[in-house]
Backbone as ProteinMPNN parsed JSONL, in Angstrom:
{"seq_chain_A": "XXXXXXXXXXXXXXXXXXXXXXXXXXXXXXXXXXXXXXXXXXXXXXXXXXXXXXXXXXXXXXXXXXXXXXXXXXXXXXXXXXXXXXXXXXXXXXXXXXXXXXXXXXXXXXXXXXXXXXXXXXXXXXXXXXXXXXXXXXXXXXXXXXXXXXXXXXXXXX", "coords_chain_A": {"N_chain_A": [[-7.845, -156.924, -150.235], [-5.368, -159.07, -148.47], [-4.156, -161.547, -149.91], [-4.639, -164.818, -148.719], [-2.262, -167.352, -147.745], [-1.972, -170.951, -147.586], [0.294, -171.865, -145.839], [-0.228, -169.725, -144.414], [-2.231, -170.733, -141.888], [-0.453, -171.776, -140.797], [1.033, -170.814, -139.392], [-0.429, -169.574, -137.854], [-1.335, -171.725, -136.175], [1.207, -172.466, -134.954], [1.462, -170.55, -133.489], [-1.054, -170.554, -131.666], [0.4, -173.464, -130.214], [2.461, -172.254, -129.147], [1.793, -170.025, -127.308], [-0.223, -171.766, -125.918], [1.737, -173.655, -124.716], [3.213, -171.696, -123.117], [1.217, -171.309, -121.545], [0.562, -172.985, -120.227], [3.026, -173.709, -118.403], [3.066, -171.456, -117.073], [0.544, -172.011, -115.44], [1.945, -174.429, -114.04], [3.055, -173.294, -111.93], [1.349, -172.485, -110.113], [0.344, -174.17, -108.296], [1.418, -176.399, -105.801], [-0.046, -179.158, -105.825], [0.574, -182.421, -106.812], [-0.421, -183.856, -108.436], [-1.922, -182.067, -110.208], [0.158, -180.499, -111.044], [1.612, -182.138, -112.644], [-0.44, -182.855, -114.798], [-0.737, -180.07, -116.04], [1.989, -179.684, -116.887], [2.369, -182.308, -118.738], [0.243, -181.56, -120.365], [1.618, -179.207, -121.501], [4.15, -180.331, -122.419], [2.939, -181.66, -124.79], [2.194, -179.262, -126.089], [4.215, -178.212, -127.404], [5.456, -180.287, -128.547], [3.395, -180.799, -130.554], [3.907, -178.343, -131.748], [6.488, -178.599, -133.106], [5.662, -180.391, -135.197], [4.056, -179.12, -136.499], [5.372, -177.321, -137.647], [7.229, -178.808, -139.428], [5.24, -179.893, -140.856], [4.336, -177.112, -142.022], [6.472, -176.36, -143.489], [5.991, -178.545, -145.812], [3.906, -178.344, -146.691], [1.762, -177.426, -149.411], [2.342, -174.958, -151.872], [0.988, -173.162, -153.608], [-1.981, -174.13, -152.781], [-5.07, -174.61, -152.444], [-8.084, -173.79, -150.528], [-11.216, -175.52, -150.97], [-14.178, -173.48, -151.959], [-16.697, -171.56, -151.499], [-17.323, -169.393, -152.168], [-14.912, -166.689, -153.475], [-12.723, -166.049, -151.626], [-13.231, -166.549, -149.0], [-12.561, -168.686, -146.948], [-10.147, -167.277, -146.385], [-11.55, -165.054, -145.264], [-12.6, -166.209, -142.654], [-10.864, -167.257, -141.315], [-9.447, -165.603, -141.166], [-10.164, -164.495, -139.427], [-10.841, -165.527, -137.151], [-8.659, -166.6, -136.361], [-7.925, -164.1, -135.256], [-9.075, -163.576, -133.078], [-8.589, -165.381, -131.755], [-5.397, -165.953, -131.428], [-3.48, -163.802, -129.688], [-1.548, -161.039, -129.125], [1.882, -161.274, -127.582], [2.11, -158.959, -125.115], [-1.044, -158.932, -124.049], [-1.493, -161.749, -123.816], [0.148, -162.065, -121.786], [-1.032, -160.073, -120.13], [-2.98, -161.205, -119.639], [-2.914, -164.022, -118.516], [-1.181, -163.244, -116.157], [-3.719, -162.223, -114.877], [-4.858, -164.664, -114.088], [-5.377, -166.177, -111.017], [-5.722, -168.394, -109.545], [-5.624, -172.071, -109.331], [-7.56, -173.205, -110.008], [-9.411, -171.112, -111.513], [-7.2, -171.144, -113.728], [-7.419, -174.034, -114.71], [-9.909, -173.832, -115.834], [-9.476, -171.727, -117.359], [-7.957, -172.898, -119.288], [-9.188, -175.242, -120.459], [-11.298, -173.743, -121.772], [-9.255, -172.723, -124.124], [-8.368, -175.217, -124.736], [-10.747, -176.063, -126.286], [-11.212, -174.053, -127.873], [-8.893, -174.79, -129.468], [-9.265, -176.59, -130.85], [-11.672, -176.506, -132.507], [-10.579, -174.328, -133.978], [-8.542, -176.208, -135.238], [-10.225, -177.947, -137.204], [-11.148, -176.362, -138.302], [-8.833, -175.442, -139.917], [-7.691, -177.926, -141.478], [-9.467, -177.945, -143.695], [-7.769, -176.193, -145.302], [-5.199, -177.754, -145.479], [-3.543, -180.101, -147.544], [-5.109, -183.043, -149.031], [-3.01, -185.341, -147.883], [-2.324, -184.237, -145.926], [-3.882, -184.317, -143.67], [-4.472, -186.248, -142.225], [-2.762, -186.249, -139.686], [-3.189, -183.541, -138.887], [-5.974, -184.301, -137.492], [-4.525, -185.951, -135.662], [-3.701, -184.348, -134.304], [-5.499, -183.018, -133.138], [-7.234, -184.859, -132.214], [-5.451, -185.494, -130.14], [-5.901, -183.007, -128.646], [-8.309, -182.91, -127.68], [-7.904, -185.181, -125.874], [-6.479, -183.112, -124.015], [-7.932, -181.888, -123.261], [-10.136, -183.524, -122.145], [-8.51, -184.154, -119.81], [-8.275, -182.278, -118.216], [-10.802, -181.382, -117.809], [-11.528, -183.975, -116.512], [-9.589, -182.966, -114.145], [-10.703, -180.611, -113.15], [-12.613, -181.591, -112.101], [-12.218, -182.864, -110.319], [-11.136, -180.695, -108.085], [-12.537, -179.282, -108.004]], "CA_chain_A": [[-7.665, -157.996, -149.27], [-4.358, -159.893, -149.086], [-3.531, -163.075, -150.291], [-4.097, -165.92, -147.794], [-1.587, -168.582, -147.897], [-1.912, -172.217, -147.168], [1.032, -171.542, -144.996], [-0.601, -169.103, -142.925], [-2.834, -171.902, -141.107], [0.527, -172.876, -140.054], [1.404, -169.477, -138.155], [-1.747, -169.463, -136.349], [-1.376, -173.386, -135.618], [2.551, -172.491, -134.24], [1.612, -169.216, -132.372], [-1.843, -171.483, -130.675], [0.969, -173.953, -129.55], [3.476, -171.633, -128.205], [1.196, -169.582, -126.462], [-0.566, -172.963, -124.584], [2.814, -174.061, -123.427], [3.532, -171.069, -122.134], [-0.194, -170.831, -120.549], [0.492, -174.358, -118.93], [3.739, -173.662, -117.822], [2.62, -170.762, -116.268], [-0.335, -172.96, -114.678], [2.272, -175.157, -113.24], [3.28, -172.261, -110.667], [0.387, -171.74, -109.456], [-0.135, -174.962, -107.188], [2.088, -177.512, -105.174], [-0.328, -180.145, -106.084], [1.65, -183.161, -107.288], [-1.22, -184.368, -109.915], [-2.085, -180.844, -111.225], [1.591, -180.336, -111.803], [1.292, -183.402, -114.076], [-1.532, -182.523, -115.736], [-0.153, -179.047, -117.153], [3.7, -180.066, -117.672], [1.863, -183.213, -119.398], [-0.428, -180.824, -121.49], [2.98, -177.916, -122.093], [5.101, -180.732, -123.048], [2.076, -181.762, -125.829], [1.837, -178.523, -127.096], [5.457, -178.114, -127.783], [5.005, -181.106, -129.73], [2.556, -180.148, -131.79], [4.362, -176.586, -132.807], [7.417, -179.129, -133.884], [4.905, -180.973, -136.221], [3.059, -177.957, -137.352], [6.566, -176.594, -138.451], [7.011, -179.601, -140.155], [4.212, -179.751, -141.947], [4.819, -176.156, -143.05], [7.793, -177.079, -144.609], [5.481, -179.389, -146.386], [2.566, -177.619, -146.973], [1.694, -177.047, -151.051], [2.653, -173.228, -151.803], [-0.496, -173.04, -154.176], [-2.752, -175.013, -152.646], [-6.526, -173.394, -152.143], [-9.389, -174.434, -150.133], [-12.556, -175.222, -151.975], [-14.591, -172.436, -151.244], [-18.147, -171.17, -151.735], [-17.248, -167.674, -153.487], [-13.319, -166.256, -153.286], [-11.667, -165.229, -150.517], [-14.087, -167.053, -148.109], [-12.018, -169.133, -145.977], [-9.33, -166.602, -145.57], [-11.61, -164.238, -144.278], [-12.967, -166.711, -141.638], [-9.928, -167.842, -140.671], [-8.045, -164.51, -140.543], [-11.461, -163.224, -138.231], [-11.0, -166.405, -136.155], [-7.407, -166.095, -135.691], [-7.618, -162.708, -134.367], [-9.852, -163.844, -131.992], [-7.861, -166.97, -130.925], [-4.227, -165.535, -130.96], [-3.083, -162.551, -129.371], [0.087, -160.329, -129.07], [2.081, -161.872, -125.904], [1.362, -158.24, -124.406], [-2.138, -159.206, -124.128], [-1.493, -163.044, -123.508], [0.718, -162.004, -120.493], [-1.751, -160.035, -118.793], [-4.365, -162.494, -119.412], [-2.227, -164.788, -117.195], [-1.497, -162.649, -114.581], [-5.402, -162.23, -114.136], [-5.242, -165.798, -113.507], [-4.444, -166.54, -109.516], [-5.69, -169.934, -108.745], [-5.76, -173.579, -109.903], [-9.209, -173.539, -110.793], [-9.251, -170.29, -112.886], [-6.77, -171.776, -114.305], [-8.215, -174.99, -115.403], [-11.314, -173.207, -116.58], [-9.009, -171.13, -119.176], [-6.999, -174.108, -120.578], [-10.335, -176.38, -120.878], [-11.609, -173.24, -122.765], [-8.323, -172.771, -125.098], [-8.62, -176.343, -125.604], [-11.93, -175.958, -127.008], [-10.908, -173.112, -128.754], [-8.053, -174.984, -130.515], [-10.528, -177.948, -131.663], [-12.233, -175.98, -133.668], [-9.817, -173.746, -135.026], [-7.936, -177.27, -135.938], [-11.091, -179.002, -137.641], [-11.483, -175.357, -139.82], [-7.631, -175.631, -140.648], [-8.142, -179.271, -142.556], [-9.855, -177.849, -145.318], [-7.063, -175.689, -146.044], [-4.27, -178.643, -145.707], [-4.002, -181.015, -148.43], [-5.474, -184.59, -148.281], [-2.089, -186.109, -147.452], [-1.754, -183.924, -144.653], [-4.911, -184.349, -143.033], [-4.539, -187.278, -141.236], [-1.337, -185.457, -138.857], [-4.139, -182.395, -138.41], [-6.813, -185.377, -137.301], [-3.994, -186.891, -134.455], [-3.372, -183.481, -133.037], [-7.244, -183.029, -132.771], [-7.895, -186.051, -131.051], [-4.736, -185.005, -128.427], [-6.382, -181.745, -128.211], [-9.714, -183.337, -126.917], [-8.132, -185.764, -124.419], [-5.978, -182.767, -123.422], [-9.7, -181.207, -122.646], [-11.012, -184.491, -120.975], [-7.923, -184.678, -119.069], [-8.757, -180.857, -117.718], [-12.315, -181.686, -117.167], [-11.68, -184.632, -114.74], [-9.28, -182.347, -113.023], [-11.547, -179.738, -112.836], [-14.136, -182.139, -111.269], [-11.13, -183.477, -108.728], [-10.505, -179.856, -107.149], [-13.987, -178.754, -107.553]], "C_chain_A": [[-6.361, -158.718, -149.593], [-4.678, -160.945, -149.212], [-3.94, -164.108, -148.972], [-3.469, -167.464, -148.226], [-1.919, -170.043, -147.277], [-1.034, -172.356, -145.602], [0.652, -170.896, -143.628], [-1.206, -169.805, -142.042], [-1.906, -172.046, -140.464], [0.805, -172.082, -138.887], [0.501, -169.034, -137.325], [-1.704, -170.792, -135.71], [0.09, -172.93, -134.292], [2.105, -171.408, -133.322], [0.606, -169.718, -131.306], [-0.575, -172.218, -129.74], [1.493, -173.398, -128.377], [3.106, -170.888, -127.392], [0.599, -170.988, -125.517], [0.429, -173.788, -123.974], [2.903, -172.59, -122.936], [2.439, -170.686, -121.005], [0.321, -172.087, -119.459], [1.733, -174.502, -118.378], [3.697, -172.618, -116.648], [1.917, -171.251, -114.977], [0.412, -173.901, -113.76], [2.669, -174.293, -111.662], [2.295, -171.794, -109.973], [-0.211, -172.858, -107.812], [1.153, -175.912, -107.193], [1.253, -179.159, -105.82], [0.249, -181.147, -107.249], [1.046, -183.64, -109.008], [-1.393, -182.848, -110.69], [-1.085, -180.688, -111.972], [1.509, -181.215, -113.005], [0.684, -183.065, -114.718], [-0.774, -181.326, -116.814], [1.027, -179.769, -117.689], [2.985, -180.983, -118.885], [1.405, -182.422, -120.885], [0.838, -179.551, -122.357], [3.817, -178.926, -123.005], [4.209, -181.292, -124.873], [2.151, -180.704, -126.783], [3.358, -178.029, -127.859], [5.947, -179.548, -129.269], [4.525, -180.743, -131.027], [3.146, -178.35, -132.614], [5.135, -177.783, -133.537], [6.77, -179.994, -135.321], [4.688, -180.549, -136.919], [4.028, -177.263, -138.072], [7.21, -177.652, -139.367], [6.593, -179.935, -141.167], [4.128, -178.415, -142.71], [5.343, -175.939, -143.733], [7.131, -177.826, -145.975], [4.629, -178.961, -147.518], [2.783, -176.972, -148.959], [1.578, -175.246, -151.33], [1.092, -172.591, -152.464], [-1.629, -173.139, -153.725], [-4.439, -174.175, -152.313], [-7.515, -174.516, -151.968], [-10.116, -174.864, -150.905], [-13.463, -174.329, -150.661], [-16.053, -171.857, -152.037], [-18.34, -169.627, -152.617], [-15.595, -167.382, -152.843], [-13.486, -165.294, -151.97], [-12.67, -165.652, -149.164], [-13.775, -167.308, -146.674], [-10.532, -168.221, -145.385], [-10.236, -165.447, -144.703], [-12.35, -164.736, -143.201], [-12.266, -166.769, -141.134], [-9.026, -166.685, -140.228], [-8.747, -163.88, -138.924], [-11.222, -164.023, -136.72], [-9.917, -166.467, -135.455], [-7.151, -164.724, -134.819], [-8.221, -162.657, -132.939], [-9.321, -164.673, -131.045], [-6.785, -166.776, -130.423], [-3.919, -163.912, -130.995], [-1.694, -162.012, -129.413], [0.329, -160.831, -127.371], [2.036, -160.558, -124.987], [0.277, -159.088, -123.431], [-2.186, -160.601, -123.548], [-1.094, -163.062, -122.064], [-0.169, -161.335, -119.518], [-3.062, -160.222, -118.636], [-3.883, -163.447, -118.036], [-1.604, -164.291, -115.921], [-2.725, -162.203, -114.198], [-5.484, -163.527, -113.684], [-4.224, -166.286, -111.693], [-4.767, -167.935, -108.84], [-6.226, -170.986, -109.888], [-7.165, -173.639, -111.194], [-9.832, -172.673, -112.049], [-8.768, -170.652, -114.108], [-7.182, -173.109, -115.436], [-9.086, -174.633, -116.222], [-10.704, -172.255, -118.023], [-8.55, -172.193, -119.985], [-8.023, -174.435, -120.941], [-11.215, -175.06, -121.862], [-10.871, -172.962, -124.081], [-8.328, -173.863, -125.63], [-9.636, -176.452, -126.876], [-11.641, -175.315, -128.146], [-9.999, -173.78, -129.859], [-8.704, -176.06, -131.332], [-10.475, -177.335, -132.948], [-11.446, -175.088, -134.402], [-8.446, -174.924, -135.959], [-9.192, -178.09, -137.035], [-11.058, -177.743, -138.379], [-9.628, -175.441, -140.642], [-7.154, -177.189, -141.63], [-8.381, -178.975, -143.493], [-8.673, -176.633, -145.608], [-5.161, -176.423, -146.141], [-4.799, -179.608, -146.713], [-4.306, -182.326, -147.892], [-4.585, -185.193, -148.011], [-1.617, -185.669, -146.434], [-2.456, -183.82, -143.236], [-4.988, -185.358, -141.932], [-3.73, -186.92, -139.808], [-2.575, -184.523, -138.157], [-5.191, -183.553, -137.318], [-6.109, -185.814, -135.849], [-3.572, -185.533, -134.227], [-4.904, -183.428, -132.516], [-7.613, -183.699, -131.637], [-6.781, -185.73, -129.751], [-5.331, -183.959, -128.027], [-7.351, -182.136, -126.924], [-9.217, -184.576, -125.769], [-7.328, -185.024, -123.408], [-7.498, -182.187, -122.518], [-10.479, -182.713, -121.679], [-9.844, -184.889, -119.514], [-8.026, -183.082, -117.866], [-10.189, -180.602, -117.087], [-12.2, -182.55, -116.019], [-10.807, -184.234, -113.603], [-9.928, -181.323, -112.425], [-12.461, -179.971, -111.594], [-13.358, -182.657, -110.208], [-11.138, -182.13, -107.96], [-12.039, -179.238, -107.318], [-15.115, -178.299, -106.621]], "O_chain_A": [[-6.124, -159.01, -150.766], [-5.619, -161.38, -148.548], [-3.129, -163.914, -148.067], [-4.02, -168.393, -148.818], [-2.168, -169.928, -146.077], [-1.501, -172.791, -144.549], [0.91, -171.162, -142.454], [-0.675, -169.551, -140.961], [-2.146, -172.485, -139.339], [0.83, -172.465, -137.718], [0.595, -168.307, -136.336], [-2.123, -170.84, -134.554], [-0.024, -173.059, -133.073], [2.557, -171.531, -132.184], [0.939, -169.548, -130.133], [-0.407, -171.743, -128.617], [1.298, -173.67, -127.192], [3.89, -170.775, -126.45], [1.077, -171.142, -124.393], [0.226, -174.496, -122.988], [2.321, -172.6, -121.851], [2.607, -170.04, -119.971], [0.408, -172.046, -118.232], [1.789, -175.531, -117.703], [4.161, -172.822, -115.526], [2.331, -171.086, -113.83], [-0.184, -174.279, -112.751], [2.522, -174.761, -110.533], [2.359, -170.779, -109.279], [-0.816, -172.533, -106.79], [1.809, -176.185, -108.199], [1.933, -180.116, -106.191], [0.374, -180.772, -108.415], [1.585, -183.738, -110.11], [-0.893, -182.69, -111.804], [-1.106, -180.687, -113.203], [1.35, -180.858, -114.172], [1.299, -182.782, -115.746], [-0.373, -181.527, -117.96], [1.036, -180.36, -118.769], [2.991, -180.468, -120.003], [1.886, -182.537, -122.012], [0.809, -179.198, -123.536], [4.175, -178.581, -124.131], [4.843, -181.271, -125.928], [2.177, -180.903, -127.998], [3.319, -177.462, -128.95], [6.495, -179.558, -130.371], [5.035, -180.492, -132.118], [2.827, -177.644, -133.571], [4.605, -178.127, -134.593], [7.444, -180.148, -136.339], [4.839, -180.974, -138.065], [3.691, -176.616, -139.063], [7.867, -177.1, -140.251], [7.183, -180.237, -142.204], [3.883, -178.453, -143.915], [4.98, -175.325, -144.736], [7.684, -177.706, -147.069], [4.641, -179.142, -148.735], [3.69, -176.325, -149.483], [0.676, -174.529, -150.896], [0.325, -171.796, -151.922], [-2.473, -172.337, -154.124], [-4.496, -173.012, -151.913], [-7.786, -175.53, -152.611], [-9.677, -174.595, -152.023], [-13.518, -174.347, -149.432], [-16.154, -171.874, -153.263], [-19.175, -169.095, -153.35], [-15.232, -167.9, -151.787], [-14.106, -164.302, -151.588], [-12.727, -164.787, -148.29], [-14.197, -166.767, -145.652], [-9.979, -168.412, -144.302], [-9.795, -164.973, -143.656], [-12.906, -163.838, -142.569], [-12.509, -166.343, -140.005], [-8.183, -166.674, -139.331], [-8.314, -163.277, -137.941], [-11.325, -163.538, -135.594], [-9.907, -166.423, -134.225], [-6.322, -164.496, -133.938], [-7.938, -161.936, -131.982], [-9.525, -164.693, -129.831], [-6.608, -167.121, -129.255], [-4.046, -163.088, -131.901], [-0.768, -162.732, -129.787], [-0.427, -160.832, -126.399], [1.903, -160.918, -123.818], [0.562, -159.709, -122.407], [-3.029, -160.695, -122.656], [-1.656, -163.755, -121.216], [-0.24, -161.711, -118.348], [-3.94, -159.737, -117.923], [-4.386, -163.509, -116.914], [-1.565, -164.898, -114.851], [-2.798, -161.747, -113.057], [-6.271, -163.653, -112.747], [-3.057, -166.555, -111.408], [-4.212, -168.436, -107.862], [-6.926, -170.827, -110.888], [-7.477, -173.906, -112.355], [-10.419, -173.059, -113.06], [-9.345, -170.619, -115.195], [-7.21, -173.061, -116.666], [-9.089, -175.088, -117.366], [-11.169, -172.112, -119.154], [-8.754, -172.321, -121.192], [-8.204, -173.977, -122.069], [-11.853, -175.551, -122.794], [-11.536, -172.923, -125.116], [-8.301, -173.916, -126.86], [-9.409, -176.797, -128.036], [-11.756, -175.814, -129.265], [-10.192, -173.478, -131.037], [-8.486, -176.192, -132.537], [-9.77, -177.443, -133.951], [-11.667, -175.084, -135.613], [-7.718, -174.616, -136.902], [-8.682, -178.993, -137.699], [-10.874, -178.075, -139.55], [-9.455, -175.486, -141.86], [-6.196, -177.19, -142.403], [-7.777, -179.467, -144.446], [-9.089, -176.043, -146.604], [-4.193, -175.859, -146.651], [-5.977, -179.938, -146.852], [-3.992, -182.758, -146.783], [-5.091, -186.249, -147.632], [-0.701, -186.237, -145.84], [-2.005, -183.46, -142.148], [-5.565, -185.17, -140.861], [-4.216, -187.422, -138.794], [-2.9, -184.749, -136.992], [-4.9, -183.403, -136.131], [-6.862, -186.033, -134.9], [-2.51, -185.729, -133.636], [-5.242, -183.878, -131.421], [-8.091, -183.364, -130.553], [-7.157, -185.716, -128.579], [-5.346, -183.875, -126.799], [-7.263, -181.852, -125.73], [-10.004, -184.911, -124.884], [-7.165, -185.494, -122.282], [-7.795, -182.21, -121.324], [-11.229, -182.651, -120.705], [-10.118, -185.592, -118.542], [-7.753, -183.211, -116.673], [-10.547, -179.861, -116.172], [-12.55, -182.253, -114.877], [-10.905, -184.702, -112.469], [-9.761, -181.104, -111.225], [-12.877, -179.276, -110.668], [-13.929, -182.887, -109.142], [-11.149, -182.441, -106.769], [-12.478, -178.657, -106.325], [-16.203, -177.963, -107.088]]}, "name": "protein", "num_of_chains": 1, "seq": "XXXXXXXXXXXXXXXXXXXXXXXXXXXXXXXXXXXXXXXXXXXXXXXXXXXXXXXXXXXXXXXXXXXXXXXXXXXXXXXXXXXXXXXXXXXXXXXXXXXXXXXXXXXXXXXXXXXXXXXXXXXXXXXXXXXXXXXXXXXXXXXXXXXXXXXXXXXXXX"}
């Protein structure tokens, strides 16, 4: 089994980002509507954010540093199983998004990627140190009002 780095968290954190701007930039082409438009750009320009942070904090990030963990090699092999699941090759990403043809499809994938990035942000904590946890914590919480801000559009075009 290889090695998992501290670091690596970071390259699944940056490749999540850069794939959900390009999902919600995508999403903006799909409708005229003046608020939807908002909504994605709003949510693309967020996740562009958050890569610049997450590369940041990689920079940061303790080269050593190791989870606590219940028997060896635990949390890398959750996290490598979960990542594979979460981020794809942009192949694969691209003709995910050309399956998507309207608004509402639409919505219904982001508000699930959202979800998706929650939790793969609340398992990436325990492998940042405690001084970096708090940064992980305020993307989290943008995550979840990017998801409540996807839900009450959902329920507007519904």
């Amino acid at each position: 089994m290889d090695v998992f780095k501290a670091g690596d968290v970071f390259e699944v954190a940056l490749q999540i980002e850069t794939h959900g701007e390009r999902f919600y930039r995508h999403a903006m082409t799909l409708t005229d509507d003046p608020r939807t438009k908002e909504v994605f750009g709003f949510a693309a320009d967020e996740e562009a954010k958050h890569r610049k942070l997450f590369e940041s904090m990689a920079a940061k990030v303790e080269k050593d540093y190791k989870p606590p963990e219940t028997y060896p090699g635990e949390y890398c092999s959750y996290v490598t199983a979960y990542a594979e699941n979460l981020v794809f090759p942009d192949e694969k990403q691209d003709a995910q998004f050309s399956s998507i043809k309207t608004v509402e499809d639409a919505v219904e994938f982001a508000i699930q990627k959202e979800v998706e990035s929650i939790l793969y942000y609340l398992e990436m904590k325990n492998f940042v140190p405690a001084s970096q946890r708090d940064e992980v914590d305020r993307i989290i919480e943008e995550e979840r009002r990017h998801y409540l801000k996807l839900t009450d559009l959902k329920r507007s075009i519904g």
